[in-house]
N, C-alpha and C positions, 0 to 999 in steps of 0.2 A: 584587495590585493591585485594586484598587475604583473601577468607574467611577462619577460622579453619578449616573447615568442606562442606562438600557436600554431601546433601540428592538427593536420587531420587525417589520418590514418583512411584506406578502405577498404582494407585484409587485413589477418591475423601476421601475415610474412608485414607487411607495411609497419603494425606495432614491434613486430621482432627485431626490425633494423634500427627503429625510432627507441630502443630501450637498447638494443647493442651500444647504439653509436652515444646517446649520453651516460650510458656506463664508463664508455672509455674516457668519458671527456667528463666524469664526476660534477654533472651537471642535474642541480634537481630537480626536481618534475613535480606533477600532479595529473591526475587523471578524471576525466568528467564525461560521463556517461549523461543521464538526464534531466542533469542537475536538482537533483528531490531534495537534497543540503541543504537547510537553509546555515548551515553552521560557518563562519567565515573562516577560509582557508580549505576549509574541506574539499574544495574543490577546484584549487588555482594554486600560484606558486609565484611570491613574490620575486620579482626580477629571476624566474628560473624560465620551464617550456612547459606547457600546458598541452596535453594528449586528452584532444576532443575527439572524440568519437562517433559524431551524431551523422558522419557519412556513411558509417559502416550502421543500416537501417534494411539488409532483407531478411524476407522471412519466409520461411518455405517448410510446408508442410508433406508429410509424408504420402503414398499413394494411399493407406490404408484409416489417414487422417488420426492417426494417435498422437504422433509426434510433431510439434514446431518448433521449428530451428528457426532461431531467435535473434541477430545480430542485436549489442549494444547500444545501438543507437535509433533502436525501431522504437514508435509510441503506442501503447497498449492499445489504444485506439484501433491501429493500424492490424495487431494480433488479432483481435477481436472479429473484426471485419474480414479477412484471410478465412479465418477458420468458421467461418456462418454457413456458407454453401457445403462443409463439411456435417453438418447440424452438431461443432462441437465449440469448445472455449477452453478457456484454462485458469486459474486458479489464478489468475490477476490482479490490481486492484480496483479500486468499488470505483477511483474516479480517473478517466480516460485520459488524461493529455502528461500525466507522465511518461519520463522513460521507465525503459524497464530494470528492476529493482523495486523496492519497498510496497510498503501497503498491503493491507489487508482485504483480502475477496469477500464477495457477499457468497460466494461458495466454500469458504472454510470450514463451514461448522460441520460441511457432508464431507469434504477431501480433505481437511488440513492446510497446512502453512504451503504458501506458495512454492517455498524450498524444498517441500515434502515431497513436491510433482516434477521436481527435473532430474532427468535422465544420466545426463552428462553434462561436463561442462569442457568447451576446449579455451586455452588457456593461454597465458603467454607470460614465462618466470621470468625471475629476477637475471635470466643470464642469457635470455633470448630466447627459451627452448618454448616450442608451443607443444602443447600434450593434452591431449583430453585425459579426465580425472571423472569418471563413473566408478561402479561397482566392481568392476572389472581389471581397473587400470587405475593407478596412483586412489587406491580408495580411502586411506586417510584423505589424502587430500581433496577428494570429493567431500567425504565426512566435513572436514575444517572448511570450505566453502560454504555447506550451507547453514552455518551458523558463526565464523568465525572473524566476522569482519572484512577487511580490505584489505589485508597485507600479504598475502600470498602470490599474487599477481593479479595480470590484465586479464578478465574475461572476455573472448572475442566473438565464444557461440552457448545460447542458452538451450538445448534438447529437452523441452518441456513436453512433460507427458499431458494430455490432454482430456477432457472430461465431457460424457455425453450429455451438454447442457447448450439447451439454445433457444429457448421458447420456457419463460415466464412468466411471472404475476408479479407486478409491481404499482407501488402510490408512493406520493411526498407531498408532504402537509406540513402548512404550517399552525404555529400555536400562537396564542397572546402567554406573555412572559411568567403572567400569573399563574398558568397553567403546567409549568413548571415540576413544582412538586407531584402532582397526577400523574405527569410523566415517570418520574422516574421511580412513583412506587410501580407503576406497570412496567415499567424495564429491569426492576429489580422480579416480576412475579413471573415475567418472561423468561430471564436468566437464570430462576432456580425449578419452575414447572416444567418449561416447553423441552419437550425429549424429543422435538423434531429440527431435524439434522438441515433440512431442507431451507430454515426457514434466519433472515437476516435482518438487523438493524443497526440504523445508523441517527442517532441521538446528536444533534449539533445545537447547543445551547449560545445564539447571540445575543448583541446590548440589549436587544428590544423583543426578540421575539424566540421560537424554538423551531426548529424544523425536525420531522423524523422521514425518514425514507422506511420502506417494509419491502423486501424484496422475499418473493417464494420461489423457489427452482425449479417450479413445474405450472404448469398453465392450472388456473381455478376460478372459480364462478367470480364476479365481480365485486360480491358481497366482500369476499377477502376469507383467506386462511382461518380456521380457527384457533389457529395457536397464539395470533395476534387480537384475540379477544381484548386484553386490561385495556387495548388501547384505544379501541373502536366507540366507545361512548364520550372520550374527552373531547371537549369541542372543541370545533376544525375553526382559526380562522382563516385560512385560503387552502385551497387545493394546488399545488405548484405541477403536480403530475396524478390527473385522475387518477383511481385504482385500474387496473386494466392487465391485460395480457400480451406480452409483445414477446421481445427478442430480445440478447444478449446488447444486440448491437443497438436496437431501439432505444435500451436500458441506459447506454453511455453515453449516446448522441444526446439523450435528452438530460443529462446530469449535465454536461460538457455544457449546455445551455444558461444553464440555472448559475453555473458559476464563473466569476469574474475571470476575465483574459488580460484585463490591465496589469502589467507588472508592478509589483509592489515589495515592500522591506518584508520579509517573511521570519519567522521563525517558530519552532515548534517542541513543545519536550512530552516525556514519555514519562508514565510513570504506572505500578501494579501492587491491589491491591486485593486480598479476598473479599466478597461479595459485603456489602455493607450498605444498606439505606440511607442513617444516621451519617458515615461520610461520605452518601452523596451529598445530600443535604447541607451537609457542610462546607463544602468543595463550592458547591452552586451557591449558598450564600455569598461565602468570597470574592468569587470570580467576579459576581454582580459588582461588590463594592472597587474591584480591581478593573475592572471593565477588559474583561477578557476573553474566552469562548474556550465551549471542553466539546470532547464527540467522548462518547462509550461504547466500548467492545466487547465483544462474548469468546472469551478463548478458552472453555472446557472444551467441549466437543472437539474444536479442533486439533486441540492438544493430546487426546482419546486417538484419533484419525493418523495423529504423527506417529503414538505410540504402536500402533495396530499395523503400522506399516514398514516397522522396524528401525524408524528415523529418528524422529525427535533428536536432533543435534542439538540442541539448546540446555535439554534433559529440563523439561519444564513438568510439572507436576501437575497431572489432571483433575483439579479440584475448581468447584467454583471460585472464581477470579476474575478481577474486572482491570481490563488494560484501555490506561487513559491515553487520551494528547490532548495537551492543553495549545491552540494555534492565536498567533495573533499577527497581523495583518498589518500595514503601516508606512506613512511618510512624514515628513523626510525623512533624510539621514541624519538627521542631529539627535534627533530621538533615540538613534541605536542603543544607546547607555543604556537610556531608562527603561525602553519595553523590556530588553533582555535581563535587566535584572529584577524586573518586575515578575517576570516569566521563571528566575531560576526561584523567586521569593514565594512565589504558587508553587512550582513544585516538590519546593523544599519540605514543605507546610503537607 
């Protein structure tokens, strides 16, 4: 999609006059933060204006280093690195070069959903008015923001509460493809054993091989965590990130490495199931035959963390549960047909 036009905003007053003025002139828009869509349309507006955002990118932390105020257009990268000299972080996601929005933390399972940790949000409605929307002030409408989609308006500032984490224990290893099943009985014994809150993975199953990342939120012997026992005997074929001890920021910089910068046809779907083996097993067969790739998440804990903190806008239910994405990567454009429906055909199934 091609819009006419491209705005770039670099205040909240800048998007106020830029939703004034095509209000009056019933002109239609879209809006694009950091681009995490792969969905087409989601984030453009055929022959309309398109409201980028990616000027509006400061971030400024509080004196007391609790809170980060967030501009839209800042990359978590950028959050990360800010709040290091604070020895804090935030409930971000696991890989750096998005905007800010989506993804899951390798700190959820001790804080909750990212959602869970913002303060405030200041805002810009559908009639130009900007408002911040906390506890305090329009608190439905804070409630509806952190679970309710994209339709309430432009968020201009994110007041993230912040978390005393900044020195870790982190590996990423890879597998031979065969080793597959081994994995994911040990990430099913992980998922129903490990009561520590502390402790994260990230399961990416490609055409040829498996990668796991093990992240722990507190510095530990080199050996590794004990809670990541099932996994420590399956054999390693390469080491991508020794096990070792670093930092929040170490953590990103070296993911950021490991993963492609090439732009490429994206798309990805979601899908939740309670804890099952048998459909892992079954999903991973598939995938193989479809040539496609899954990551696995652990959202009890964090779900517990939303509930304990009076949030949960989702109203998700704290039981063992396994939340997917199925990703697949891709060129040319001609293809668009086929992977996406290939994609809706997995996770249909």
């Amino acid at each position: 999609m091609t819009p006419k036009c491209i705005v770039y905003p670099r205040s909240a007053k800048d998007v106020s006059r830029i939703i004034k003025i095509l209000s009056l002139l019933h002109t239609p828009f879209s809006v694009r933060f950091g681009g995490l869509s792969p969905t087409p349309g989601h984030s453009s507006s055929e022959d309309g204006v398109l409201i980028d955002l990616r000027e509006m990118k400061e971030i400024e932390i509080s004196e007391d280093g609790k809170i980060a105020s967030v501009r839209p257009g800042a990359r978590w990268s950028d959050v990360y690195e800010a709040l290091d000299s604070h020895g804090m972080s935030v409930v971000g996601p696991r890989l750096p070069d998005g905007g800010i929005g989506g993804g899951l933390s390798f700190f959820s399972g001790e804080y909750g959903l990212g959602a869970d940790k913002v303060e405030s949000f200041e805002i810009v409605l559908s009639d130009g008015l900007i408002v911040d929307a906390n506890s305090a002030e329009h608190p439905n409408l804070f409630w509806a923001l952190k679970g309710g989609g994209s339709h309430f308006g432009i968020v201009t500032r994110f007041d993230l509460s912040t978390v005393p984490i900044r020195d870790l224990w982190y590996s990423m290893s890879t597998y031979a493809i065969t080793e597959v099943p081994e994995i994911l009985l040990a990430f099913e014994q992980w998922q129903l054993r490990s009561a520590d809150p502390k402790s994260a993975i990230l399961v990416r199953v490609g055409l040829d091989s498996c990668t796991i990342t093990l992240v722990y939120s507190s510095p530990w012997s080199k050996v590794g965590p004990p809670c990541f026992n099932a996994f420590y005997g399956i054999n390693v074929m390469e080491y991508l990130i020794l096990p070792t001890n670093g930092t929040v920021v170490s953590l990103t910089k070296a993911l950021a490495k490991l993963f492609s910068h090439n732009p490429m046809r994206h798309d990805h779907r979601g899908a939740s199931r309670k804890n099952d083996l048998g459909l892992y097993s079954a999903v991973e067969a598939y995938w193989i035959w479809r040539k496609e790739t899954l990551a696995l998440r652990e959202p009890k804990s964090l779900i517990e963390k939303g509930v304990e903190d009076s949030s949960n806008p989702l109203g998700l239910t704290a039981v063992p549960q396994q939340w997917w994405t199925i990703v697949a990567d891709w060129d040319p454009a001609e293809d668009d047909d086929l992977v996406r429906e290939s994609m809706k055909d997995i996770t249909d199934r």
